[in-house]
C-alpha positions in Angstrom: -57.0 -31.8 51.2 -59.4 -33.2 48.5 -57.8 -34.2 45.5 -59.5 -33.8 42.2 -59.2 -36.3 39.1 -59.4 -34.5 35.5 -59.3 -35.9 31.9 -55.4 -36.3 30.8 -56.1 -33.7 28.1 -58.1 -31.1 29.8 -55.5 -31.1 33.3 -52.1 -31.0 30.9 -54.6 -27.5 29.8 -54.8 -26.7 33.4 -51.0 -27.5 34.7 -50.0 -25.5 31.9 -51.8 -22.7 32.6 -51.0 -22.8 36.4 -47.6 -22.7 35.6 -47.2 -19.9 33.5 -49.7 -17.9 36.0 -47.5 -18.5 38.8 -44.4 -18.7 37.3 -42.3 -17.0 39.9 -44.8 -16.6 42.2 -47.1 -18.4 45.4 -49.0 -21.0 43.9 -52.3 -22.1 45.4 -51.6 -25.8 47.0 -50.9 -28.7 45.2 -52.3 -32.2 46.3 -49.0 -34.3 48.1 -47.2 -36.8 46.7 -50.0 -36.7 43.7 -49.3 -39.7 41.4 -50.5 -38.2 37.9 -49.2 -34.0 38.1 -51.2 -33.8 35.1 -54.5 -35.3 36.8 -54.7 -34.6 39.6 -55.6 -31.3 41.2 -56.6 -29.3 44.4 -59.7 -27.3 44.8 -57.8 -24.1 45.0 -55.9 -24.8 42.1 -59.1 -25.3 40.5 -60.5 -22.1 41.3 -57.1 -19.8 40.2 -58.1 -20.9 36.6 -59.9 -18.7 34.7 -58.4 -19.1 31.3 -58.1 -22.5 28.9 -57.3 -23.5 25.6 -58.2 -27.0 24.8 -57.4 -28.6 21.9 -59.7 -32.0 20.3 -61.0 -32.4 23.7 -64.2 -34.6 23.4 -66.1 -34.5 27.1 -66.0 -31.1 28.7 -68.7 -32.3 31.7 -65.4 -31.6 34.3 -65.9 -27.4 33.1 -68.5 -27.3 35.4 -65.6 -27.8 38.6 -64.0 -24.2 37.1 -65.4 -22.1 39.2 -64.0 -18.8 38.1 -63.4 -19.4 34.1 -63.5 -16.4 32.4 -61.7 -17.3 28.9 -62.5 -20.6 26.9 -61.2 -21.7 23.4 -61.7 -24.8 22.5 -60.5 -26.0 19.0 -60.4 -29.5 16.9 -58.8 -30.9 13.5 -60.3 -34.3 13.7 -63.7 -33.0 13.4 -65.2 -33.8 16.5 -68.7 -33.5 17.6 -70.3 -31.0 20.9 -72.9 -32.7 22.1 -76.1 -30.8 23.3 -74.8 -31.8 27.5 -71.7 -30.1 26.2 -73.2 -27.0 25.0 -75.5 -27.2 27.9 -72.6 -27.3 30.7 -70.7 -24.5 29.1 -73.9 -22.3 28.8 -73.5 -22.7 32.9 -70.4 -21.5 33.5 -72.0 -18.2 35.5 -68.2 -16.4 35.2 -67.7 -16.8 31.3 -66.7 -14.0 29.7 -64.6 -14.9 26.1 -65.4 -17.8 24.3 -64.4 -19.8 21.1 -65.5 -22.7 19.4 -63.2 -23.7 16.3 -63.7 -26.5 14.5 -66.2 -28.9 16.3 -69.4 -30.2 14.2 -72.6 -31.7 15.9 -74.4 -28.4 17.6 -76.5 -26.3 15.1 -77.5 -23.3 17.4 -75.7 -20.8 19.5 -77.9 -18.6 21.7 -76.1 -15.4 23.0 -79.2 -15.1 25.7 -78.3 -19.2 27.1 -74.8 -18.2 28.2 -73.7 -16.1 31.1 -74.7 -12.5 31.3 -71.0 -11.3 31.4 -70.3 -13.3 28.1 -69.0 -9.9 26.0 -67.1 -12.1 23.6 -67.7 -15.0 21.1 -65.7 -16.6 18.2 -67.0 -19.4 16.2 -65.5 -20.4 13.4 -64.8 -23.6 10.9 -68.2 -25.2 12.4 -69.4 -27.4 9.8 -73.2 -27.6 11.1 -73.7 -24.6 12.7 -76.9 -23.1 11.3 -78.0 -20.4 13.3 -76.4 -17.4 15.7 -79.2 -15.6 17.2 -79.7 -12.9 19.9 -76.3 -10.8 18.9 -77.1 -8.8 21.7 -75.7 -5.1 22.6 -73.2 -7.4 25.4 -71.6 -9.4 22.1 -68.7 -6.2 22.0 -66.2 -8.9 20.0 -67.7 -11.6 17.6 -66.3 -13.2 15.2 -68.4 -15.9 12.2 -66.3 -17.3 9.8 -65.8 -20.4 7.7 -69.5 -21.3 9.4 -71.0 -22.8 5.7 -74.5 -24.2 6.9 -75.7 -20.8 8.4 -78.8 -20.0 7.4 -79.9 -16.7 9.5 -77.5 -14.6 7.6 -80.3 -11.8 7.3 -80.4 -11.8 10.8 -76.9 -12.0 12.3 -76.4 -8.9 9.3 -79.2 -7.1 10.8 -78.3 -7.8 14.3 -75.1 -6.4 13.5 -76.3 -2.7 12.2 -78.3 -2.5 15.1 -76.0 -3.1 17.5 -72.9 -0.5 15.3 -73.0 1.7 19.0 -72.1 -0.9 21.0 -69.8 -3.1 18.7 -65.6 -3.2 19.7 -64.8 -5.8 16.9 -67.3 -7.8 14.7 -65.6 -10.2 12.1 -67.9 -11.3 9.4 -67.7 -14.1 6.7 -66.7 -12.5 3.4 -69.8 -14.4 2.0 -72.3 -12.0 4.2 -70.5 -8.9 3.0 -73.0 -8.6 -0.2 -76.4 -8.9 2.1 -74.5 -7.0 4.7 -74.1 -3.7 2.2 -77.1 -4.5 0.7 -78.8 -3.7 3.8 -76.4 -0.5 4.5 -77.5 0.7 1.9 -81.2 0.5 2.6 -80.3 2.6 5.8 -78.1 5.5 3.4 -79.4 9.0 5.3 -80.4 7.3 8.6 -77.0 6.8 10.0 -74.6 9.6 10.7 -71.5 9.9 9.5 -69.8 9.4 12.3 -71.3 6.6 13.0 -70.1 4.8 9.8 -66.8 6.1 10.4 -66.9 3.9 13.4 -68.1 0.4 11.6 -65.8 1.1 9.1 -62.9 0.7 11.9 -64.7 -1.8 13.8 -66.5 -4.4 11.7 -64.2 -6.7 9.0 -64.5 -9.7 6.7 -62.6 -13.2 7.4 -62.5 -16.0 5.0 -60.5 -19.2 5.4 -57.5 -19.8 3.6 -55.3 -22.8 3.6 -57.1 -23.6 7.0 -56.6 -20.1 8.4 -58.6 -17.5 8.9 -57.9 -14.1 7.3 -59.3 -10.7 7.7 -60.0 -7.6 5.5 -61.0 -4.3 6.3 -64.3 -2.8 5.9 -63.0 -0.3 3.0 -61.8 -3.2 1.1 -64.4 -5.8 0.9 -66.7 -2.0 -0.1 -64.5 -1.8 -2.8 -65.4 -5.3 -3.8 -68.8 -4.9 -3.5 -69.0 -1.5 -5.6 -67.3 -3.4 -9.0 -69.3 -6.4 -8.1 -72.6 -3.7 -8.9 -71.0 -2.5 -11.2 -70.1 -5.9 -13.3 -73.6 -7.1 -12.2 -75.4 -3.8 -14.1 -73.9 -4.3 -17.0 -74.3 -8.0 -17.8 -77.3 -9.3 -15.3 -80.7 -8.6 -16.4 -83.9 -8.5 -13.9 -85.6 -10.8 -16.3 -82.7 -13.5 -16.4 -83.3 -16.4 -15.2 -80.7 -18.1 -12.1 -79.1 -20.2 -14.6 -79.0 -17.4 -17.5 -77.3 -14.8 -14.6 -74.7 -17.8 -13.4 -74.0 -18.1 -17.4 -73.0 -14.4 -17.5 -70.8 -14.0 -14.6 -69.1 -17.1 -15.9 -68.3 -15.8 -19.3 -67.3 -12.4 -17.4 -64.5 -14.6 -15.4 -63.8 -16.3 -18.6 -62.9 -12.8 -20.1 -61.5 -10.6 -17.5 -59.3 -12.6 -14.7 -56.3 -14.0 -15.4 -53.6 -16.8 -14.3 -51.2 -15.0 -11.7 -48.5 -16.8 -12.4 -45.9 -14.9 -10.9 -48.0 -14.3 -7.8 -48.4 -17.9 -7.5 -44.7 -18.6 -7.2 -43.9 -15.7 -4.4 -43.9 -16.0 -1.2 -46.2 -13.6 -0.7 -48.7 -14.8 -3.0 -49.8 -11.2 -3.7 -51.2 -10.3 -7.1 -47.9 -9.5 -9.5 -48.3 -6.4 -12.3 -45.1 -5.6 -13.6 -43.1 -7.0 -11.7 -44.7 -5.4 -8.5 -46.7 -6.8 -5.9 -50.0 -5.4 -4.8 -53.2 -6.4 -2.5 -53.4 -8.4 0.1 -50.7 -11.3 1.4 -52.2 -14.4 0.0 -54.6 -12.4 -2.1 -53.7 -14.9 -5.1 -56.2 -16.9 -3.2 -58.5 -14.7 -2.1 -62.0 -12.6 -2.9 -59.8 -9.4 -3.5 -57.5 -9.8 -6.5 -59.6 -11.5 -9.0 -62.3 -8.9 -8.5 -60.4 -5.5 -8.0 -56.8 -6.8 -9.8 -58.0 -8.9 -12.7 -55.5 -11.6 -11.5 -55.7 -14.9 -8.7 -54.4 -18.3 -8.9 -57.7 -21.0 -8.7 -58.9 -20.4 -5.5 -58.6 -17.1 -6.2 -61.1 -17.5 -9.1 -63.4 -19.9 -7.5 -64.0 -17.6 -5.0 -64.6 -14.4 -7.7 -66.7 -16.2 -9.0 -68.8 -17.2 -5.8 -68.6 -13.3 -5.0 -70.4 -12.1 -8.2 -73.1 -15.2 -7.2 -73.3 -14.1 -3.6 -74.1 -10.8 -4.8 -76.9 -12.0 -7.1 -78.3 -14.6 -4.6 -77.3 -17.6 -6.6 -76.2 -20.1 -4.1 -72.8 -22.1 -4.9 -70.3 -23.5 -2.4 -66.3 -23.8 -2.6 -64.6 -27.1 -3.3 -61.5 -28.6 -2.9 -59.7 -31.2 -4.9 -56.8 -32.4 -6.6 -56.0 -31.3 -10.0 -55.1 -34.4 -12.1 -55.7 -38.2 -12.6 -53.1 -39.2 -10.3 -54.5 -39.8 -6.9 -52.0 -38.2 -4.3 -52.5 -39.2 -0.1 -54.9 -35.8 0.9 -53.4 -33.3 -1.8 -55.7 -30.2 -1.8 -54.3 -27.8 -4.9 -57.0 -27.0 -6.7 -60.2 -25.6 -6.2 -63.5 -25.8 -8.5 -67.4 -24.4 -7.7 -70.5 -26.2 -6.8 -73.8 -24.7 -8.3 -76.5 -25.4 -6.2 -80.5 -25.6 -8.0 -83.3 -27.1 -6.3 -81.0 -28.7 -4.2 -78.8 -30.6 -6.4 -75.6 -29.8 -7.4 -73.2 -29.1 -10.5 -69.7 -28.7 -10.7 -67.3 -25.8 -12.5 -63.8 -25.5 -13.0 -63.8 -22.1 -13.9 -59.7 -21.5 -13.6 -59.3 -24.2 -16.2 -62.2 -22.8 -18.5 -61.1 -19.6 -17.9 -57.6 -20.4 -19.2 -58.6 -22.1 -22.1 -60.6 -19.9 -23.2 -58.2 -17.1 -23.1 -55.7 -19.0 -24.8 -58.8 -19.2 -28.0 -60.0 -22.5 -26.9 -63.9 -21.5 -25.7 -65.5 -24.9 -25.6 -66.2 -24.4 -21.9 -65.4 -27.8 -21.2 -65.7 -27.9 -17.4 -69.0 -26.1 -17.6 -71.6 -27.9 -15.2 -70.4 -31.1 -15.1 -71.9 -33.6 -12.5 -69.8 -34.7 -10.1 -68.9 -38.0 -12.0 -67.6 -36.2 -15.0 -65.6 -33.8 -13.0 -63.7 -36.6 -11.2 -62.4 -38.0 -14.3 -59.7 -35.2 -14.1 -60.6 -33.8 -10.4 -59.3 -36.2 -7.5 -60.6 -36.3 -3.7 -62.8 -34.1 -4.2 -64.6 -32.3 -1.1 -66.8 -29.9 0.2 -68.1 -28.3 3.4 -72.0 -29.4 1.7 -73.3 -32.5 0.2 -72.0 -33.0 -2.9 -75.4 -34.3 -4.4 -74.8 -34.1 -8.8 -77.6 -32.8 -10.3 -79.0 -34.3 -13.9 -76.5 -33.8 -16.7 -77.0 -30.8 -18.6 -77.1 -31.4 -22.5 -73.9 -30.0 -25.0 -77.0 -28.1 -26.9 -78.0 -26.4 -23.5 -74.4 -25.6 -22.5 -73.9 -23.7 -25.7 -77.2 -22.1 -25.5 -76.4 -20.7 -22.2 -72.7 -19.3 -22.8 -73.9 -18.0 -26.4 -77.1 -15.9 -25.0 -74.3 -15.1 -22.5 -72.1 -13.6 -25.0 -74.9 -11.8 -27.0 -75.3 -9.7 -23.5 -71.5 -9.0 -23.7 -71.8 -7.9 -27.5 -75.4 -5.7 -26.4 -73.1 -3.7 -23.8 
């Protein structure tokens, strides 16, 4: 009987696996007197698996002696890199049927057409470099594209998804393509039947990441989100503003309408508080839904309004963590500010702070497009999924400009 030598890592995945399979029941052979259980494997035993989770594995070249592997997840905290001959041996697996890549950094393309043919499921998530997802094809019945930051086919993994509404089980989208993706419904009002959007409704959702874990919302809710977005963006956008002028406005609007959950911040829930009742989503303190449709959110909870209304009128800004403070903790995260992104350098808003001070009478706007050296004087460790490149320094005089022409629009409606 051969025996067969795996990674440490990859066969404590495969013993466990075989264990549970068989647990109870006739096992394929096991190699005699083996000196490493873990490590060493027979070729039957090989061929019973067809399901692994692997967890920070870094060379997945022995996938290729898995004959029948149906089911792969692979997933990393360390931020570790798949390397093209990774991709490449995983696009071989003939048998592959369900896979998920969280996590890993390094490839920027996934192909639907490259993998196997019987390949019905993908889930990529958390992939810092990922830039594309093409050829969503009617197979992909289960996909799943969040916390993916560096995509830049949006437009087509939206359009791809429309297209393929007949064939789709489960489709879970990034909250961040839900403005192009109603955009685009929209554009289609007449052409699809009703039951047919009955049926997306059920089977397509929005995920975003929250305290490192992905979260999903139902169609009807992120809708909702998108109708008062319009409806905010009507009354204070103009066609004729310009990017800066439009990211003015929605700031001010922040500034004046969302407030400091407090009491949603301190329950375990973290739902938005009114009254001393709870209502929204769990965590939705810190999410896109409460500052929006509730009026209340903790910081992330307003970063990520914010970013909503921006989405919605193409201004491009990115999410950033930090610490909130001068003291510098070991890798404390409890704060959250925005990155504005022009002509691909960046400025930095606190809007939860601004928008506190400001409704406490204090409108100075003081963490209004700072570069990233001003905002650390008070903003610790802080980090982004993007380059954190500062833009120029804008002026006092053009600050005040920008949130007074602002507030003239408020006063016109």
């Amino acid at each position: 009987m051969n025996a067969i030598n795996l990674d440490l890592k990859l066969g404590t995945a495969v013993r466990s696996f075989l264990d549970k399979k068989f647990k109870g029941k006739t096992a394929p052979p096991k190699i005699p007197n083996a000196y490493n259980y873990n490590q060493t494997f027979s070729q039957e035993e090989l061929e019973a698996i067809t399901d692994l989770q692997l967890s920070d594995i870094q060379n997945f070249s022995e996938l290729s002696l898995f004959p029948n592997l149906k089911n792969l997840t692979i997933s990393t905290s360390e931020n570790l890199s798949l390397s093209e001959q990774d991709m490449e041996t995983m696009k071989k697996i003939s048998t592959l049927e369900s896979l998920s890549i969280n996590g890993y950094c390094g490839f920027k393309t996934i192909d639907c057409l490259d993998f196997s043919h019987a390949l019905y499921s993908l889930s990529l998530t958390n992939c810092p470099d990922l830039e594309r997802v093409e050829n969503l094809n009617a197979n992909i019945e289960f996909f799943k594209c969040v916390g993916n930051y560096s995509i830049k086919n949006v437009q087509e993994i939206v359009s791809n998804t429309i297209h393929n509404r007949d064939f789709i089980t489960d489709y879970v989208l990034d909250v961040s393509y839900a403005p192009v993706f109603f955009k685009r419904l929209k554009t289609l009002e007449g052409r699809i039947k009703p039951e047919t959007l009955e049926l997306m409704k059920l089977n397509i959702r929005f995920g975003e990441e929250i305290s490192r874990k992905i979260f999903t919302h139902s169609f009807n809710v992120i809708n909702a989100i998108q109708k008062k977005t319009e409806e905010i963006s009507s009354k204070i956008i103009s066609p004729k503003d310009d990017e800066l002028s439009k990211f003015s406005s929605l700031y001010l609007w922040v500034c004046k309408n969302v407030k400091y959950d407090f009491d949603g911040l301190n329950s375990s829930n973290r739902m938005a508080s009114s009254n001393g009742l709870t209502q929204g989503e769990r965590l939705g303190t810190n999410n896109y839904l409460n500052g929006l449709l509730y009026g209340k959110c903790v910081c992330e909870g307003f970063s990520k309004t914010l970013q909503y209304l921006c989405a919605y009128n193409n201004i491009p800004t990115n999410l950033v963590l930090c610490h909130a403070g001068n003291e510098l903790p070991d890798n404390v995260f409890d704060h959250s500010i925005l990155q504005y992104e022009e002509h691909g350098k960046s400025s930095f808003c606190d809007i939860t702070w601004d928008a506190m001070a400001y409704q406490s009478g204090k409108k100075d706007f003081r963490y209004f497009l700072l570069t990233k050296e001003e905002m650390s004087k008070d903003h610790k460790l802080i980090t982004s999924t993007k380059p954190l490149t500062s833009a120029a320094e804008v002026d006092g005089a053009t600050k005040a400009n920008l949130i007074k022409k602002a507030e003239n629009r408020f006063l016109s409606d």
